[in-house]
C-alpha positions as CSV (number, residue, x, y, z in Angstrom):
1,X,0.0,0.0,0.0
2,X,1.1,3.4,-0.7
3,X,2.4,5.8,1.9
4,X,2.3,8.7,-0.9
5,X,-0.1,9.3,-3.2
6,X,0.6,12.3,-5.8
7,X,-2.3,12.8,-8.3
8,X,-2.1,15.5,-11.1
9,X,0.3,17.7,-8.7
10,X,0.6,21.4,-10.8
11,X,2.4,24.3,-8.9
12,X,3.5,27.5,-10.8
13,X,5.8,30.6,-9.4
14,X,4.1,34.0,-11.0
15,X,4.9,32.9,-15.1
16,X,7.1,30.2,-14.0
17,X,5.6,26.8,-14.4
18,X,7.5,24.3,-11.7
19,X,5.7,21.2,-11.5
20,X,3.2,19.2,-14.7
21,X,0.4,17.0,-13.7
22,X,2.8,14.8,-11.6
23,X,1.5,11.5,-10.3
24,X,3.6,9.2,-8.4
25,X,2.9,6.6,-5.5
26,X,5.4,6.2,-2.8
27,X,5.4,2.8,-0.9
28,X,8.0,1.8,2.0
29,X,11.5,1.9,0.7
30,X,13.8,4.9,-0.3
31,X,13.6,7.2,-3.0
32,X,15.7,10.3,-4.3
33,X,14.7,12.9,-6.5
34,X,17.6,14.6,-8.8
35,X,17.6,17.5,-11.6
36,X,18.6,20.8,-12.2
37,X,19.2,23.8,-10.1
38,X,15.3,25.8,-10.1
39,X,13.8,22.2,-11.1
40,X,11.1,22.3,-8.9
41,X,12.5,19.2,-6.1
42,X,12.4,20.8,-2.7
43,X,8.8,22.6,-4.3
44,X,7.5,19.1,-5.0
45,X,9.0,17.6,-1.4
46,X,7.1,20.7,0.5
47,X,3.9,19.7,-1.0
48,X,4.2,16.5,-0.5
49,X,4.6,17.5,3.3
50,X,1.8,19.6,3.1
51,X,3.9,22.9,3.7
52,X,2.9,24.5,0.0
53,X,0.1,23.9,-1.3
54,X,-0.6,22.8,-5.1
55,X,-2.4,24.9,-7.9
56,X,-3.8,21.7,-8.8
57,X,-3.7,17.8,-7.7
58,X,-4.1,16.0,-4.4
59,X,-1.6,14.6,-2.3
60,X,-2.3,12.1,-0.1
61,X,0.2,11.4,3.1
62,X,-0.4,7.9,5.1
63,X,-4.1,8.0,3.8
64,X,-4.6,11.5,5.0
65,X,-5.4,14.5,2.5
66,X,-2.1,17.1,2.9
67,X,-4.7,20.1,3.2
68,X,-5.4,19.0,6.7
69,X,-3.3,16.2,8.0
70,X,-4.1,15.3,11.8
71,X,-1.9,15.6,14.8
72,X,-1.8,11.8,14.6
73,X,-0.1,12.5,11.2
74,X,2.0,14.8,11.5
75,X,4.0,12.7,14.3
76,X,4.7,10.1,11.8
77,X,6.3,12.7,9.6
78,X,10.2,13.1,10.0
79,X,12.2,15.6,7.9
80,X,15.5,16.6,7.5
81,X,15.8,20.6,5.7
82,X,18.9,21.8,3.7
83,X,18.6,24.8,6.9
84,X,19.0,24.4,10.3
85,X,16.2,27.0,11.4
86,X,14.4,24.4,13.3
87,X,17.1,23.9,15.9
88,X,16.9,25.8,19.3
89,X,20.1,27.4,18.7
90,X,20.4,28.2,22.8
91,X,20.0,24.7,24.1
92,X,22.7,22.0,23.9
93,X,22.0,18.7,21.5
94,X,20.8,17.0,24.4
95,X,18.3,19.6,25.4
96,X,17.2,19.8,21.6
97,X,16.4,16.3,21.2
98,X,14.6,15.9,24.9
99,X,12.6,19.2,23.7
100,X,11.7,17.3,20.8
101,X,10.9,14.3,22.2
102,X,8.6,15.6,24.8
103,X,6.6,17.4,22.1
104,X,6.0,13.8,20.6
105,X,4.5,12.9,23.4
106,X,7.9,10.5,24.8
107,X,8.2,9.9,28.6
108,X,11.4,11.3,30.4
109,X,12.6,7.6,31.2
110,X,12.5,6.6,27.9
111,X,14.4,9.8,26.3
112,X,17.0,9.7,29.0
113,X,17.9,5.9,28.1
114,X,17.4,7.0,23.8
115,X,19.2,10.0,23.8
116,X,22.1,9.4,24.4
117,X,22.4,6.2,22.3
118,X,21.3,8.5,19.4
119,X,23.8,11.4,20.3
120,X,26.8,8.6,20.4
121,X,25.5,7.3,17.0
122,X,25.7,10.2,15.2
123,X,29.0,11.3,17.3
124,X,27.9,14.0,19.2
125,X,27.2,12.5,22.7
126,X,28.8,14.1,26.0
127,X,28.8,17.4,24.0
128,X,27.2,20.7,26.2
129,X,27.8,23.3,24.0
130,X,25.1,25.0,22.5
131,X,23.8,24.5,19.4
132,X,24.8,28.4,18.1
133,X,28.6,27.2,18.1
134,X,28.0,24.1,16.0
135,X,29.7,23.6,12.3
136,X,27.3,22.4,9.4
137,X,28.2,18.6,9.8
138,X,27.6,19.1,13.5
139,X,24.1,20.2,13.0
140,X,22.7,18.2,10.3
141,X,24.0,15.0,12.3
142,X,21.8,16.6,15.0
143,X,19.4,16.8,13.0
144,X,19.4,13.3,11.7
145,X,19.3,12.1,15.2
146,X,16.3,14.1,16.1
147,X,14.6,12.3,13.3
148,X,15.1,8.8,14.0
149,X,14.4,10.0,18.1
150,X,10.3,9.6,17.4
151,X,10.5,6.7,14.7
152,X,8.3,8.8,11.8
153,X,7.1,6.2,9.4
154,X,8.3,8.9,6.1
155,X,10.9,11.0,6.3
156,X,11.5,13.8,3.8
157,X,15.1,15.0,3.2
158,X,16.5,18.1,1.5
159,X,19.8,17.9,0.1
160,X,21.1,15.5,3.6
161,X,24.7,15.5,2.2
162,X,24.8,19.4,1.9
163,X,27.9,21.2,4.2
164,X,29.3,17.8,5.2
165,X,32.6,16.5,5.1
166,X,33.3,12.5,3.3
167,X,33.4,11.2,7.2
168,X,29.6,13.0,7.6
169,X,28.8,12.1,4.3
170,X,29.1,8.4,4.9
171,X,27.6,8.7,8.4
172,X,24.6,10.2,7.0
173,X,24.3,7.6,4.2
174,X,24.1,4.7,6.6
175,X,21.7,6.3,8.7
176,X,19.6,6.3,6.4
177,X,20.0,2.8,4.9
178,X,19.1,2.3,8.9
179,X,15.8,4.1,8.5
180,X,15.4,2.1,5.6
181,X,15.8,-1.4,7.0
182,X,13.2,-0.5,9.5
183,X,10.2,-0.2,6.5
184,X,10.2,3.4,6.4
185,X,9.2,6.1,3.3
186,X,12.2,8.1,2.4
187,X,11.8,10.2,-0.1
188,X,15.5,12.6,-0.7
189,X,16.1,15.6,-2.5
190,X,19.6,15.6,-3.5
191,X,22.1,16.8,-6.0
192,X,25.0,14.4,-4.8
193,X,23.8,10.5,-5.9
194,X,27.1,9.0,-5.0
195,X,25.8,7.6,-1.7
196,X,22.6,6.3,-3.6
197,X,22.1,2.4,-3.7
198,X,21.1,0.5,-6.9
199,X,18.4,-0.9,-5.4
200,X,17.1,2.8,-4.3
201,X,14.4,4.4,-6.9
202,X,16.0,7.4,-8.8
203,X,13.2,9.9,-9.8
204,X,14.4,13.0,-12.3
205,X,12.6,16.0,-12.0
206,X,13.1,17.6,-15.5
207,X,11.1,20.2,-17.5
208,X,8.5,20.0,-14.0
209,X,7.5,16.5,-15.1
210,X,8.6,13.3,-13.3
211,X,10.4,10.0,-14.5
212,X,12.1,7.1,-13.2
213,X,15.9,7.3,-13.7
214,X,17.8,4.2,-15.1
């Protein structure tokens, strides 16, 4: 069963037409979205969040229409952003992820025993500084590990290998072959494919219309 459901997706900027009458199904597995510079890829990953809306087309997010997912929902959503705006800069990456997990709803026993597992995965564990004094690499692993902290069932990523050195690159790459051994949706935005798996489903956003890679 899908997880995704795009039907007829159209999205325009002013005269600029971005996206064509796109329809794609996403089931459990990974997939990563390539094309040109102004192609229209984080546009289409945004609406299929439900964060912009389409001029026309449906999309439809773990059976729920993206106009107004649930709370329910929207805690099975995980995402990963090219920024790191939704970090709280004056909090260290323990605080972050324990903020985060009490907003989904997990109890303080059970962050105190995951969080720092997840910190020490992703190298950052026994680490009080705050987040304002982090490097790039530093804040996208952060960001990775407040991701898998709530177990989301599809996980949006924009450009996850942006600002990070080969040693973060290939961190990132397994965590995510992680996520995916675990039956989630991933669906990546991404301009660097040399971390992507054969067995991974390349989609090439090109001309705003949508095919499958070879």
């Amino acid at each position: 069963m899908e997880t995704i459901k795009v039907e007829h997706c159209s999205k325009a900027f002013g005269d600029q037409q971005v996206l064509k009458d796109i329809t794609i199904d996403f089931k459990p597995g990974v997939y990563y979205i390539t094309g040109e510079n102004g192609s229209g890829k984080s546009t289409l990953l945004k609406i299929m969040m439900g964060l912009i809306l389409p001029d026309e087309g449906k999309v439809t997010l773990l059976g729920e229409d993206t106009l107004k997912l649930s709370n329910a929902c929207k805690k099975k959503i995980g995402y990963v952003f090219a920024s790191d705006r939704t970090l709280y800069y004056k909090l260290t990456a323990y605080e972050n992820l324990c903020m985060i997990g009490s907003i989904y709803g997990m109890k303080k026993a059970v962050l105190k025993k995951t969080v720092p597992a997840l910190l020490e995965k992703v190298g950052l564990a026994n680490d009080n500084k705050f987040i304002e004094s982090y490097s790039t690499g530093m804040k996208k692993r952060l960001m990775f590990a407040r991701t898998m902290l709530y177990d989301p069932q599809v996980v949006f990523l924009d450009e996850p290998f942006s600002g990070l050195d080969p040693a973060g690159e290939a961190l990132i790459a397994s965590l995510i072959e992680e996520m995916e051994n675990t039956g989630k949706t991933i669906v990546i935005v991404t301009h660097q494919t040399e971390y992507m798996k054969e067995r991974w489903t390349h989609l090439i956003l090109s001309d705003g219309k949508l095919c499958i890679g070879l």
